[in-house]
C-alpha positions in Angstrom: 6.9 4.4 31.6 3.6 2.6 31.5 0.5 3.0 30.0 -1.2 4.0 33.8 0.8 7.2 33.8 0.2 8.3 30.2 -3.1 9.6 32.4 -1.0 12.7 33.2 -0.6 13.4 29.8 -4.2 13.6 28.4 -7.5 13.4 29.3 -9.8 10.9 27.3 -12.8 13.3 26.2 -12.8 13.2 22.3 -13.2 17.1 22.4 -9.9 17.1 24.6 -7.5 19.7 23.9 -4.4 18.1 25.5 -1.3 18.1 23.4 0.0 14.6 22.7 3.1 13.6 24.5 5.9 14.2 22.5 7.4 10.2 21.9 5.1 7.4 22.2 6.1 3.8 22.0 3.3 1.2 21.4 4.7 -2.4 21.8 4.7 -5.9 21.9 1.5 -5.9 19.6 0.6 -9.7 19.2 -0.5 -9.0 15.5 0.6 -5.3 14.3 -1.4 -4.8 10.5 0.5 -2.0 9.0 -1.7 -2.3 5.4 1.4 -1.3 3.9 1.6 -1.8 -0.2 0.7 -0.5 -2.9 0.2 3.2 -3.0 -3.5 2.6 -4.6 -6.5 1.2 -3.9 -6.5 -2.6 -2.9 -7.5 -5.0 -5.3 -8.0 -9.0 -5.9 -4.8 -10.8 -3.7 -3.4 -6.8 -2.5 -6.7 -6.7 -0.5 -5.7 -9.8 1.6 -2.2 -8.9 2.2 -2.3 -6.5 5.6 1.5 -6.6 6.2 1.4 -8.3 9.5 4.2 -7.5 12.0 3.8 -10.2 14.8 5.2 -8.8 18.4 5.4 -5.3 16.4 6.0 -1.8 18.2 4.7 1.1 16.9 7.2 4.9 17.5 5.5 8.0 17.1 6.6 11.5 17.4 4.5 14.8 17.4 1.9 12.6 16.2 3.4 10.9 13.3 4.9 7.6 12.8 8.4 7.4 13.1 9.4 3.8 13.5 7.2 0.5 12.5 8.5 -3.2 12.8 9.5 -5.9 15.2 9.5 -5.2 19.2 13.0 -6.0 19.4 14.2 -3.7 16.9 12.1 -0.4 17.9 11.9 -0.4 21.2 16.1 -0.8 21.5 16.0 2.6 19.7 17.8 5.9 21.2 14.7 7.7 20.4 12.4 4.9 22.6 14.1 5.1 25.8 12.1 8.0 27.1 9.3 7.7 25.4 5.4 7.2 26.8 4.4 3.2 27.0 1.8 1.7 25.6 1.7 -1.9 26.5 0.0 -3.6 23.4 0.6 -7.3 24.2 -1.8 -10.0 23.6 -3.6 -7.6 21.4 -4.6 -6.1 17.6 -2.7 -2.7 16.3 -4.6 -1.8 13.1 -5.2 1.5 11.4 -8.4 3.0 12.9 -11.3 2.8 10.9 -12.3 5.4 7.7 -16.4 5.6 7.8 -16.5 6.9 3.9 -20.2 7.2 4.0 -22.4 8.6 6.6 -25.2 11.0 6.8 -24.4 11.7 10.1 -26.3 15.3 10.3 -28.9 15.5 8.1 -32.4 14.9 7.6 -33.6 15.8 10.6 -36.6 15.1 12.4 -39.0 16.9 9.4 -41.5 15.8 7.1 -41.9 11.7 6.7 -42.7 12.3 3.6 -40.7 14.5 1.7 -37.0 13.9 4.6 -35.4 16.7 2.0 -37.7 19.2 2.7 -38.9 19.2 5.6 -35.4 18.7 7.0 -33.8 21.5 5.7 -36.9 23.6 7.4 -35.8 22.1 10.4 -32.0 23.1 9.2 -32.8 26.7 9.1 -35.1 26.4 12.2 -32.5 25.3 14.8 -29.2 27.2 15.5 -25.6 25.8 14.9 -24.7 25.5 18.4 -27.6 23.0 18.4 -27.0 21.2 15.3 -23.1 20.4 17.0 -24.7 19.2 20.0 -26.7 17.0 18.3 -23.9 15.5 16.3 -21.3 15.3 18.5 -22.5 12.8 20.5 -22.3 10.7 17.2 -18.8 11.4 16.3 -18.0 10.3 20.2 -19.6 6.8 19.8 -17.6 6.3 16.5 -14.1 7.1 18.3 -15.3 4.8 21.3 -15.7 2.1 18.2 -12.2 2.7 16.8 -13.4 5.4 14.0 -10.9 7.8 13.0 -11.8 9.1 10.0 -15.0 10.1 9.0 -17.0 11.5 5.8 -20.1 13.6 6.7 -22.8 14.6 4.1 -25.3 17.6 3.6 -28.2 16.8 1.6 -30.9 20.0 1.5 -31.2 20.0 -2.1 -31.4 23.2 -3.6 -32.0 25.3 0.1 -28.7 26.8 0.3 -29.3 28.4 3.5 -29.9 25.2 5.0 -26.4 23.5 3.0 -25.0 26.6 4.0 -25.5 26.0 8.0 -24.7 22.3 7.6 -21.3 22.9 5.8 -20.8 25.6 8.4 -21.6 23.3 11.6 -19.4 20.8 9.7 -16.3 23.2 9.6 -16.4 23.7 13.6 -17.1 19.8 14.2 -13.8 19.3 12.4 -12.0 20.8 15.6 -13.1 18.1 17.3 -10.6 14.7 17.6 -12.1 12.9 14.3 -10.3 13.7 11.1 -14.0 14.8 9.3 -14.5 15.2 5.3 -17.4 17.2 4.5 -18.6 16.4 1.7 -22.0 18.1 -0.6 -24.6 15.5 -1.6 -26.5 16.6 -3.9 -29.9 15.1 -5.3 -31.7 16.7 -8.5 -35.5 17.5 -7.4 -38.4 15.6 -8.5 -40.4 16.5 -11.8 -42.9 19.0 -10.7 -45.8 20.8 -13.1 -43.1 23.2 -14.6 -41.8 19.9 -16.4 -37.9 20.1 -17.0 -37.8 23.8 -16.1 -37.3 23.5 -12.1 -34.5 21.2 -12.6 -32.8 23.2 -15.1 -32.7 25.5 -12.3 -32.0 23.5 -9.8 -28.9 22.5 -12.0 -28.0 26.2 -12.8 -28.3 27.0 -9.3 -25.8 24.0 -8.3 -23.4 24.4 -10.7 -23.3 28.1 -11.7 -23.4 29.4 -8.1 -23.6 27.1 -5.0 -20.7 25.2 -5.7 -18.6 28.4 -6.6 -19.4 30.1 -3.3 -18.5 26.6 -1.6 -15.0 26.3 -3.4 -14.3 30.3 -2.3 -15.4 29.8 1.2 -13.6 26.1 1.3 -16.1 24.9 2.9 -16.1 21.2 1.3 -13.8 19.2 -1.5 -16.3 16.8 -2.0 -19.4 16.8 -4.1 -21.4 13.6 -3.7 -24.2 13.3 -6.3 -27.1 10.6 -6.1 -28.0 8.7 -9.0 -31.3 7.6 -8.3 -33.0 7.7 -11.9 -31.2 8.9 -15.1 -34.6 8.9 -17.5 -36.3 12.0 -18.8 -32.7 13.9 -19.3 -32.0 13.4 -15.8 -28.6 11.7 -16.7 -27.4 14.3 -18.8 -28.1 17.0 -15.6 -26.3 15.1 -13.4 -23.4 14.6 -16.0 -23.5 18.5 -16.1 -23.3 18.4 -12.0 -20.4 16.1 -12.2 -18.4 18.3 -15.2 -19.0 21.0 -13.2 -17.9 19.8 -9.5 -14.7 18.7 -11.6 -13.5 21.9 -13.4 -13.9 23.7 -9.6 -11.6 20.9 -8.4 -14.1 18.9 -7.0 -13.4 15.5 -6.1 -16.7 13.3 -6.8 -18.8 10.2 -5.5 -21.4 9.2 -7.4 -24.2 7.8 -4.9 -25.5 4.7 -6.3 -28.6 3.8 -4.6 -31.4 3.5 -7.5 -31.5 0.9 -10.0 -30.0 2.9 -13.1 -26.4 1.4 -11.9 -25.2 0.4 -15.3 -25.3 4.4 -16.5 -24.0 5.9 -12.9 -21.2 3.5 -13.4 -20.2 4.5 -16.9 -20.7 8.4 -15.5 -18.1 7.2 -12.3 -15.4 5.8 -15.0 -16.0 8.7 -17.5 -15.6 11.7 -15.0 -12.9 9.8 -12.5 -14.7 9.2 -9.5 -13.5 8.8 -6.6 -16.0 6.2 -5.6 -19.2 4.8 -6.5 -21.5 3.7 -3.5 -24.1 1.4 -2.5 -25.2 -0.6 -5.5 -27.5 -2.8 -4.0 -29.2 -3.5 -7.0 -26.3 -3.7 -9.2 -26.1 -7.2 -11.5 -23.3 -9.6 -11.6 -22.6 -8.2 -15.0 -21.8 -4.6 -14.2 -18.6 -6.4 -11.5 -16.4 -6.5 -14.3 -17.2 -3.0 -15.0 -16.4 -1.6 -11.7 -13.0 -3.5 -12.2 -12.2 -1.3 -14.7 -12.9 1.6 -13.3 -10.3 3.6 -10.8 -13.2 4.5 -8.3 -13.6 2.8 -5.2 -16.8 0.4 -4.9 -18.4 1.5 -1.8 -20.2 -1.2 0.3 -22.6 -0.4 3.0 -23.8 -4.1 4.4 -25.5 -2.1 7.5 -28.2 -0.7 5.0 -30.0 -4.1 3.4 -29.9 -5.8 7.2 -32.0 -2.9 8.1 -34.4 -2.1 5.1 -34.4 -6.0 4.2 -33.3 -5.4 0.6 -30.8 -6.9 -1.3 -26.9 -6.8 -0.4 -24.9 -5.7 -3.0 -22.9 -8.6 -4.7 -19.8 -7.7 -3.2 -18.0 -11.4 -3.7 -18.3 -11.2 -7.3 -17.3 -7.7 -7.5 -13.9 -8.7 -5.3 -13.8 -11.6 -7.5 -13.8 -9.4 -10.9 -11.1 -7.4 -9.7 -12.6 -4.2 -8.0 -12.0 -1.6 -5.4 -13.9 -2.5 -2.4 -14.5 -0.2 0.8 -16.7 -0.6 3.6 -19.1 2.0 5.5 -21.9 2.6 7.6 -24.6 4.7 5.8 -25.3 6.2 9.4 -28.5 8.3 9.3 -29.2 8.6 13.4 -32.8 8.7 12.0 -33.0 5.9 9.5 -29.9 3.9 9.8 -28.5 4.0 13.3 -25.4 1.5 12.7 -21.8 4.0 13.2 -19.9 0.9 14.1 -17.2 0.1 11.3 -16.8 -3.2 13.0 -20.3 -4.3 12.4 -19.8 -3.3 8.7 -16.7 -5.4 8.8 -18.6 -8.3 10.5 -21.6 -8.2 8.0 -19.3 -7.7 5.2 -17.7 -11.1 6.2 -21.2 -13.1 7.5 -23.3 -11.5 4.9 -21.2 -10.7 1.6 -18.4 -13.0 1.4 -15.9 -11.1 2.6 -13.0 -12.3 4.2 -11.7 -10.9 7.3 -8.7 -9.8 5.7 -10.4 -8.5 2.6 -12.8 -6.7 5.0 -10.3 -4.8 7.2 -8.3 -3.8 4.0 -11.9 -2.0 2.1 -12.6 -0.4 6.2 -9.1 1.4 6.3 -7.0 2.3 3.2 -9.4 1.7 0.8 -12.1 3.5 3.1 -9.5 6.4 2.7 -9.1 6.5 -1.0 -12.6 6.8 -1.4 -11.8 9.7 0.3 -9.0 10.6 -1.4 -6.9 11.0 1.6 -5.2 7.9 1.9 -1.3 9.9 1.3 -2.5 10.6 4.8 -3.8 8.3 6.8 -5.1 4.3 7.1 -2.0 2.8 7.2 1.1 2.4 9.4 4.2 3.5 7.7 7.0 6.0 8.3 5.5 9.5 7.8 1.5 9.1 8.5 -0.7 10.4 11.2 -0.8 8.0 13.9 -4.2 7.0 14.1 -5.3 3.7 15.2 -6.6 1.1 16.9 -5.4 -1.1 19.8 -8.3 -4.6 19.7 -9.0 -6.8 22.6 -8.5 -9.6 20.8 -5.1 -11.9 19.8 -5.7 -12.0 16.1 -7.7 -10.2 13.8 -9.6 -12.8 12.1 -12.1 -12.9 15.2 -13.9 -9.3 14.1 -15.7 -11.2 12.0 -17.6 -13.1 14.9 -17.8 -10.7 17.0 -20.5 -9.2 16.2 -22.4 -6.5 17.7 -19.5 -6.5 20.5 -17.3 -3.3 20.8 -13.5 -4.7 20.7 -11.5 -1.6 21.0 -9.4 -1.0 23.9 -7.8 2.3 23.0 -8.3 4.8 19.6 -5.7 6.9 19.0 -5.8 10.2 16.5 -2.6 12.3 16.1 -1.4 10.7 18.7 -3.6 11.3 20.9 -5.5 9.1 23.0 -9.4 10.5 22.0 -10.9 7.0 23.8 -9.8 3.8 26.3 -12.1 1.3 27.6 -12.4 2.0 31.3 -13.4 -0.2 34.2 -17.2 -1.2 35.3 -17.0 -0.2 38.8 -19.8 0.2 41.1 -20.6 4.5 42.1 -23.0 5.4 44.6 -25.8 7.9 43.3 -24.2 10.6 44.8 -21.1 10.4 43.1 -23.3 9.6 39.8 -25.4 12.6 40.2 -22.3 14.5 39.4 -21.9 13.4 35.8 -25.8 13.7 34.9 
């Protein structure tokens, strides 16, 4: 059966509700990358090794992978003769991409000059039904780019009404097609008059009873804290933060943005990290640091095009022996990038990266910052099926590529949330209908 009447089977909306045929074969993929290896995160010659299957076939049942290896082989399989086609020749299988960073729904349009604040006004101002529509669209354009997987922040600081709503809006945008991580980023406030007192409640307030009421309700497992400045005490709050988020069973990301690197990478090692991101003003020094530690080192190459700043020195810290991933820092407000193959394109044109290295830190690695890579970002007997099928014969060419959307079909589950269509001429009347 070919790939024309798996139309019968699905329709292509992300928010589709269609169940996923039950056997899918995949085949005759020019280059298959599987990323299987090691079950941890990739490091120094692991993160150029992507377990290339050339002419491979992918089998998947009830949304899982079944079978993985040579055309040949899978699709002379009992279990392949009636299954759904996907015709993948001349093309890239990969995992689909894992955006570990975003800030996908918040700020919103508030203040200029205090986001935090005026933002969550604007939070607790608009209605949930409102906030989804808004970031919907968003989580559309990253399946249409081959996203799969997805971390979403908060960010109101200590408004818990507002973090409230957002986790909330979060938990119903999860029934959508991406696989979505919520995850609680948390920023201590700025010294006011009171001195140290408003962030000793600010602290209180985090520790002692928002994240409590977040673990009860399960409304996130991730506790992202931003390590902007660690003078005046300020490093010894956010140490309690992280203790805290830890003895809940909080896994934690440390967001490295500010200049005070050296300290929020001892704080990553100390309290087990998952990750450590941004680092754009990390020194070569601190690479051999981040080698030693089990986090993932989180790159976001989209942010310094943008702002003009400096990229983080991601060749040396590949060199030293770290843990890199790649993301996109979207903010639809201050960085509008949610294409993971841009970040792989500028991780390769601007960082040093190679294509291999680059694809490895976007998917598996991506999903161990997450911690969720048991899961997903491979393809191997017993994980979701979600990928990627690339209109291009071998993957080396995402890195030149830029700014160009490759994907032919993203696949979640099983399911077929996006495929490239045809540019046909419509009349105005037939166009009116979609407006």
């Amino acid at each position: 059966m070919g790939l024309r009447k798996l139309h019968q089977f699905r329709c292509y909306s992300i928010s589709g509700v269609d169940l996923a045929p039950e056997t899918i074969l995949i085949r005759g993929a020019r280059q298959l990358l599987t990323l299987r290896g090691p079950k941890e995160p990739r490091r120094g010659a692991a993160l150029q090794e992507l377990g290339i299957i050339h002419d491979g076939s992918l089998l998947i049942r009830g949304g899982v992978l079944q079978e993985v290896g040579p055309t040949r082989r899978v699709e002379n399989l009992a279990e392949a003769r009636d299954a759904v086609e996907i015709n993948a020749a001349g093309r890239v299988v990969m995992p689909g991409f894992v955006d570990s960073h975003t800030h996908l729904v918040f700020p919103l349009p508030g203040s200029p000059e205090d986001p935090e604040t005026g933002g969550a006004s604007a939070v607790r101002a608009s209605t949930g039904k409102r906030l989804e529509s808004r970031a919907r669209p968003h989580l559309e354009a990253m399946a249409r780019h081959g996203t799969t997987t997805v971390e979403v922040k908060t960010g109101c600081g200590p408004d818990e009404a507002a973090e409230t709503k957002l986790l909330r809006v979060l938990g119903e945008l999860k029934r959508d097609s991406l696989d979505l991580h919520a995850t609680v980023f948390f920023r201590l406030p700025a010294p006011d008059l009171r001195g140290g007192e408003f962030l000793r409640e600010a602290v209180q307030w985090f520790c002692g009873e928002f994240l409590p009421k977040v673990r009860k309700r399960r409304l996130a497992r991730i506790v992202d804290l931003a390590w902007d400045d660690d003078s005046e005490g300020r490093g010894e709050a956010l140490c309690r933060c992280l203790a805290a988020a830890r003895s809940l069973g909080f896994s934690c990301k440390i967001h490295a943005a500010g200049t005070s690197t050296h300290s929020a990478i001892e704080a990553a090692i100390h309290y087990g990290a998952i990750s450590i991101d941004h680092l754009e003003h990390a020194p070569l020094a601190s690479a051999a640091m981040l080698a030693q530690a089990p986090a993932v080192t989180t790159l976001l190459p989209g942010t310094t095009l943008l702002s003009g700043g400096p990229d983080a020195p991601a060749r040396a810290f590949v060199d030293a022996g770290a843990a890199p991933a790649l993301a996109t820092n979207f903010n639809p407000f201050l960085n509008p990038m949610l294409n993971m193959q841009t970040a792989v394109s500028l991780a390769c044109l601007r960082m040093g990266l190679t294509a291999a290295e680059a694809i490895s830190a976007a998917t598996i690695n991506g999903a161990y910052a997450l911690g969720h890579a048991a899961k997903t970002a491979s393809l191997e007997f017993g994980k979701s099926a979600d990928l990627v099928i690339l209109n291009i014969p071998d993957y080396r060419e995402i890195a030149g590529h830029l700014g160009v959307n490759l994907v032919h079909l993203t696949m979640r589950r099983g399911q077929v949330i996006y495929k490239e269509g045809e540019v046909a001429p419509r009349s105005a009347h037939d166009a009116r209908r979609t407006w």
